[in-house]
matplotlib code that plots the C-alpha trace (Angstrom):
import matplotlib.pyplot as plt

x = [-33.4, -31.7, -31.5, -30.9, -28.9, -30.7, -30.3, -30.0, -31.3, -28.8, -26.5, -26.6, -23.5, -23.7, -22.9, -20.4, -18.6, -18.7, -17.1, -14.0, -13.4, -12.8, -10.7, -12.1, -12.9, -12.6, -15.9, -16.2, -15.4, -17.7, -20.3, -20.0, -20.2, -23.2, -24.8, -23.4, -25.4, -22.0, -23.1, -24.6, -25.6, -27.1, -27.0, -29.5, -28.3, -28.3, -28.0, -28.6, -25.8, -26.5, -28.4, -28.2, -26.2, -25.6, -21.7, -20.4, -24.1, -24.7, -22.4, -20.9, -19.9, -18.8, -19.0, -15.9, -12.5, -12.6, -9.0, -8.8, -6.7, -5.3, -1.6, 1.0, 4.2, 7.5, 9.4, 13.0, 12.9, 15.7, 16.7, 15.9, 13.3, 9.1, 6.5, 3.7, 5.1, 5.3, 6.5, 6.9, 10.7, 10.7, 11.3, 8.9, 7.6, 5.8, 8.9, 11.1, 9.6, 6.9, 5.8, 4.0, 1.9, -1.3, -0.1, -0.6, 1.9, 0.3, 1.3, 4.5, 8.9, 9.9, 12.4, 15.3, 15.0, 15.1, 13.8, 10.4, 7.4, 4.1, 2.6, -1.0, -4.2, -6.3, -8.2, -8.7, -5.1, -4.6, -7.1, -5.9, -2.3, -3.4, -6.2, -6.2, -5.6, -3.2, -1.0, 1.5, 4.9, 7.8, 11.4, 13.8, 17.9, 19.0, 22.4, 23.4, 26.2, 26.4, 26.9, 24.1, 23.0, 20.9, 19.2, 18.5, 17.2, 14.8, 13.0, 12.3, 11.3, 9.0, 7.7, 8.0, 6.1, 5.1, 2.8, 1.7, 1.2, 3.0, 4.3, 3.4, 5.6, 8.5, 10.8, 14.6, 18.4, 21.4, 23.4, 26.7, 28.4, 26.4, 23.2, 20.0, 17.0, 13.5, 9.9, 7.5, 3.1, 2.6, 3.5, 3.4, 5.4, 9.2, 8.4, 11.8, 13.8, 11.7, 11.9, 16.0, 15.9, 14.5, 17.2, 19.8, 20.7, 21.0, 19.9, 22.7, 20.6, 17.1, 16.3, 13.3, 14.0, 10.9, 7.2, 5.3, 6.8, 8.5, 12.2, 14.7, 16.7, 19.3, 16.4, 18.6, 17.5, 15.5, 14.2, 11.3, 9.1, 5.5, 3.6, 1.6, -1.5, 0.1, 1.8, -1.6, -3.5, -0.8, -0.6, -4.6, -5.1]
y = [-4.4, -1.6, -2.6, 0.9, 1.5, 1.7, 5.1, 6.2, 8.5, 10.9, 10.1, 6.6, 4.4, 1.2, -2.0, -3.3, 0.3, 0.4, -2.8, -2.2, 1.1, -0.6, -2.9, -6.0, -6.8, -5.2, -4.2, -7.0, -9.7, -7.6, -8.1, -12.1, -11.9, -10.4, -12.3, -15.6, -14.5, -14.2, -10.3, -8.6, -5.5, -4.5, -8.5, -9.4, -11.0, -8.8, -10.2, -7.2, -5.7, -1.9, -2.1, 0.9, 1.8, 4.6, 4.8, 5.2, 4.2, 0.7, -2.5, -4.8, -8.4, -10.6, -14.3, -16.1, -14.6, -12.3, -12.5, -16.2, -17.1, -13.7, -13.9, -10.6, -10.9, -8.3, -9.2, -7.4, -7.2, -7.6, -5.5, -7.0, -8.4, -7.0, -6.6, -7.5, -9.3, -7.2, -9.7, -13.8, -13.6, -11.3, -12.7, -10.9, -12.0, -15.1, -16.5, -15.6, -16.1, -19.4, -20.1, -16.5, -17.2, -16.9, -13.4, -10.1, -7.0, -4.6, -1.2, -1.3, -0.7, -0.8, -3.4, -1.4, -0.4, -2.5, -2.6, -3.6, -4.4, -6.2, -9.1, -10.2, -11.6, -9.1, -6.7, -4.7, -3.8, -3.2, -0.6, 1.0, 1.4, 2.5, 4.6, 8.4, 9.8, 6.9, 8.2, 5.3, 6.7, 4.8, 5.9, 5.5, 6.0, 7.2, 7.1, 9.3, 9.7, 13.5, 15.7, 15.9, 19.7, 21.5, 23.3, 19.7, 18.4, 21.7, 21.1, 17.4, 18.5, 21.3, 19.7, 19.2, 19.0, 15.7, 15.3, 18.9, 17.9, 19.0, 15.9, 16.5, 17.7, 15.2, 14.8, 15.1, 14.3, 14.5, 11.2, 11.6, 13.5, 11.4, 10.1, 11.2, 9.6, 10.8, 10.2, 10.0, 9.6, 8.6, 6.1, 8.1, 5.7, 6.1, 8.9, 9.5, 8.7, 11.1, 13.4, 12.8, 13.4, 17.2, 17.7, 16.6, 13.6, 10.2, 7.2, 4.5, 2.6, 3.0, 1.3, 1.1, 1.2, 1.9, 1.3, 3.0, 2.3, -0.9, -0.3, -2.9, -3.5, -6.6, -8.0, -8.8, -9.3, -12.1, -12.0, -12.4, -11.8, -12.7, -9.0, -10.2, -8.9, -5.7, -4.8, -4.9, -3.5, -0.1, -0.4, -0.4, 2.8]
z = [-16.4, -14.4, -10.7, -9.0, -6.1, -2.4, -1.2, 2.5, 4.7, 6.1, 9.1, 7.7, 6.2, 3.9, 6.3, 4.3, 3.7, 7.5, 7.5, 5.0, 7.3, 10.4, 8.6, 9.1, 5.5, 1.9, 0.8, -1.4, 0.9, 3.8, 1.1, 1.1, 4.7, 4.8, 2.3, 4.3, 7.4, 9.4, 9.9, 13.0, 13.6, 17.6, 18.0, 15.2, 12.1, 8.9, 4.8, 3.2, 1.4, 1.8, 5.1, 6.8, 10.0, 12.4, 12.5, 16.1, 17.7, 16.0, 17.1, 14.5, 15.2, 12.4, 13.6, 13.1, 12.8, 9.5, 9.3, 8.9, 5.8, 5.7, 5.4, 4.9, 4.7, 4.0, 1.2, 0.6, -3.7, -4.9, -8.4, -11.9, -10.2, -11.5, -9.4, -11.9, -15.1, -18.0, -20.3, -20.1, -20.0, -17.7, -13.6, -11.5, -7.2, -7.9, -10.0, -7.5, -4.5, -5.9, -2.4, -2.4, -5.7, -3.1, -2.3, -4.3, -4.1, -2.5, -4.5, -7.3, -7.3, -10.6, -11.6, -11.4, -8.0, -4.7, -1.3, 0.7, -0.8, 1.2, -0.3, 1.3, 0.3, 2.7, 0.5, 3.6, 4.4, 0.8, 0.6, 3.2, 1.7, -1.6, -0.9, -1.5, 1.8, 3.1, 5.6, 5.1, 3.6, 1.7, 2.4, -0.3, -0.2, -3.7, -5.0, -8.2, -10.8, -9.9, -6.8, -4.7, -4.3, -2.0, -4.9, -6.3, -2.5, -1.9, -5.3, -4.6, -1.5, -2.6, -5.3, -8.8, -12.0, -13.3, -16.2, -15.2, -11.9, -9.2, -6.7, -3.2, -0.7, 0.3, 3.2, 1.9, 3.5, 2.7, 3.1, 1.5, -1.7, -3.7, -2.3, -0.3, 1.1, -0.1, 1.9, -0.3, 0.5, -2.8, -5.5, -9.2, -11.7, -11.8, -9.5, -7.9, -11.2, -12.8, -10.1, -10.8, -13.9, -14.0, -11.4, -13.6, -11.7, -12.6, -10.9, -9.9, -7.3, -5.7, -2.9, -0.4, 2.9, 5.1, 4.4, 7.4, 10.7, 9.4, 8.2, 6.4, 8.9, 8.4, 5.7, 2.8, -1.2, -0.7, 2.4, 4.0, 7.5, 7.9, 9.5, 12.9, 13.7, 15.4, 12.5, 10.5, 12.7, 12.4, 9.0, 8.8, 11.1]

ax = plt.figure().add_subplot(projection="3d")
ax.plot(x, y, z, "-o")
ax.set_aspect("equal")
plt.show()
């Protein structure tokens, strides 16, 4: 039997879409929160996945604290490290860092490269990093066998062609005779090496430095620092 989907009238938003925007829950887990009865909307409880609301008239209160058990922390990976396992020999986070095995990466670095990644078990704060239209850039320092040239900095800057599509535009600097930083707002695989690569240049080290407003600072390979609820609430915006 085909259950079809309950449609709405206009001006009206799913409750638990509503929910994952504000960022108190990821759709799913908005959705089990309904169901639970934890849900109200204008001070009445509501268990209907799909119930309709008037975004920006109608008051949600979820009972409880919806971030309870939500932990997010920046970890500083260190190279040779994976993100996600590609193969049993390989190390990747949860081998190095085994006290994390609750947390998933939120978004990729390749296992050459270096540098800030956030692991969390808050669906919500990870859609809103890897969503379309995320606002949240990464900031990378590059160093390279060859000279860095302008020509080289204006194309990664401008764009350039990647599977036949073009990157987006990219913020680039100069740092020395042979290395530049790169701020990227988006996360297309190998991007910058590739990027390298049709600009004749060859990767010596990657690493990234900022994710958003939070920068590396004195983190070391290894290191870690639990994200407050500030920092969330920043990265969620």
């Amino acid at each position: 039997m085909t259950i079809s989907k309950k449609i709405l009238a206009p001006g009206l938003e799913r409750l638990e879409r509503a929910i994952a925007h504000e960022g108190l829950a990821s759709r799913r887990e908005a959705k089990a929160l309904i169901v639970a009865g934890l849900v109200k909307v204008n001070g009445k409880v509501v268990k209907e996945p799909g119930f309709g609301i008037r975004v920006g008239k109608d008051t949600i209160a979820i009972k409880g604290d919806a971030q309870a058990g939500k932990e997010s922390v920046l970890v500083y990976k260190p190279r040779s490290i994976e993100t996600n396992k590609t193969l049993a020999k390989n190390k990747d986070l949860h081998d190095y860092f085994p006290k994390l095995t609750h947390l998933a990466p939120i978004g990729r670095l390749d296992k050459d490269s270096e540098g800030l990644i956030i692991m969390s078990n808050d669906g919500s704060l990870a859609r809103a990093m890897t969503q379309e239209n995320s606002s949240i850039s990464k900031t990378y320092e590059v160093t390279v066998r060859e000279n860095v040239t302008d020509d080289a900095l204006r194309k990664m800057a401008t764009g350039i062609m990647l599977d036949k599509i073009k990157t987006r535009p990219a913020v680039t600097k100069r740092l020395s005779r042979k290395s530049f930083s790169i701020v990227l707002h988006e996360g297309r695989k190998h991007q910058i090496r590739r990027m390298c690569d049709a600009c004749h240049l060859n990767v010596e080290s990657l690493v990234r430095t900022d994710i958003g407003f939070m920068n590396i600072g004195s983190m070391k390979p290894g290191s870690v620092r639990t994200l407050n609820e500030e920092d969330i609430a920043k990265l969620k915006r």
